[in-house]
Every structure is written in C-alpha cells, then in structure tokens.
C-alpha positions as CSV (number, residue, x, y, z in Angstrom):
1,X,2.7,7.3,-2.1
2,X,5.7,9.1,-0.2
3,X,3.7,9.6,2.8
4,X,3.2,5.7,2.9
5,X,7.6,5.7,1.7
6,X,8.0,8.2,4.5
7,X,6.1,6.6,7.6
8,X,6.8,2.7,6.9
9,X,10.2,2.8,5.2
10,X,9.4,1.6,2.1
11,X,11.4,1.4,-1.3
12,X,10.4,3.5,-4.1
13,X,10.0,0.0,-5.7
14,X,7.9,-1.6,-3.0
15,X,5.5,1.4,-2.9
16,X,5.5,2.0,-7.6
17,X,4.7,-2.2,-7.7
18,X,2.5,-2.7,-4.3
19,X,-0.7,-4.3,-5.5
20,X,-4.0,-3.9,-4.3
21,X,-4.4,-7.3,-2.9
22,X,-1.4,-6.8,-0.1
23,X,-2.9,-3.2,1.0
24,X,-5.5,-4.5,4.1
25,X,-6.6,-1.2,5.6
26,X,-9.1,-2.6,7.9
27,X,-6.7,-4.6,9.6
28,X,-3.9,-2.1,9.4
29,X,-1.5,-4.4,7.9
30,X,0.7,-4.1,4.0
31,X,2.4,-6.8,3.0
32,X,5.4,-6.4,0.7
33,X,6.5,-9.6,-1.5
34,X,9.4,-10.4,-2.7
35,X,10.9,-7.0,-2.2
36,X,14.7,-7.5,-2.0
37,X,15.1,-11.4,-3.4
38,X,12.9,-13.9,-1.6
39,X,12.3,-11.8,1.2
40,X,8.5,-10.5,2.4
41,X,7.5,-8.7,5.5
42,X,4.3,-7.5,6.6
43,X,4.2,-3.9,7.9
44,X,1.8,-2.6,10.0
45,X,0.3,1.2,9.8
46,X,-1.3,3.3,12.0
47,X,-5.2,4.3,11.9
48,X,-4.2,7.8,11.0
49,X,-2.8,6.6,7.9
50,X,-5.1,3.7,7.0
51,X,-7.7,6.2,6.8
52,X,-6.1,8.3,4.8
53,X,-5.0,5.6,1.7
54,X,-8.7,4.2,2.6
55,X,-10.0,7.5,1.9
56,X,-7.1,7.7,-1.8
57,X,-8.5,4.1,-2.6
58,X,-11.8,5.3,-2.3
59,X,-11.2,8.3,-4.8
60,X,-9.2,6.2,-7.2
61,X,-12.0,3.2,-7.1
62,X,-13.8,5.6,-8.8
63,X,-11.8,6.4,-11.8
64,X,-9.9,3.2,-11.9
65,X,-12.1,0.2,-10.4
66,X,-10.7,-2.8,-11.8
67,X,-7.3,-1.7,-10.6
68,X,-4.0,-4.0,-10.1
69,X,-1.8,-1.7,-8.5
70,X,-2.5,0.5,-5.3
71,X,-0.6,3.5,-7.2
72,X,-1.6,3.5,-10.7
C-alpha cells in the first residue's frame, strides 16, 4: 500500500478504500472514484510495479478470495 501511495500519489483514503474491480494490472491502469467529491481519474503504473501488487494479489487471493477491497 505505501509503495502504490508513494509512486502514484495517492491519498491514504484512495489506497485504504481502492476496490479490486478498479486495480487492472494487465493493462497498467488504477482508477480511483470519487476520491475528492465527484472527481475520478485513472492513473497509470509502471510494469515494475504492476508486477509486484499482481504478485501481493496473488498471495492475498489465496487467503482472502472473495475479496472487495485491494487492501484488506
């Protein structure tokens, strides 16, 4: 989580209440909604760290499969 906070800017808040469904690591691509009002934006990451939440995701899948949140 504060890798992803550190390399894309995010607010603790975006990162704690990012949900699985807006995390597309094999496009390279998070969308945050609704962060600050009505606002969204869609930031991109690199392939560095795509693999590496791919490879978290992965790990947590396997205690936590039926997950909401990226971050439980």
């Amino acid at each position: 989580m504060y890798r992803l906070m550190y390399c894309c800017g995010l607010r603790c808040k975006e990162a704690r209440t990012l949900k699985c469904e807006n995390v597309v690591l094999n496009c390279n691509y998070i969308d945050i909604l609704q962060s600050k009002g009505p606002k969204s934006r869609r930031i991109f990451i690199s392939d560095e760290l795509s693999h590496y939440l791919d490879s978290y995701n992965k790990s947590v899948n396997r205690l936590l499969p039926n997950r909401v949140y990226f971050f439980p």
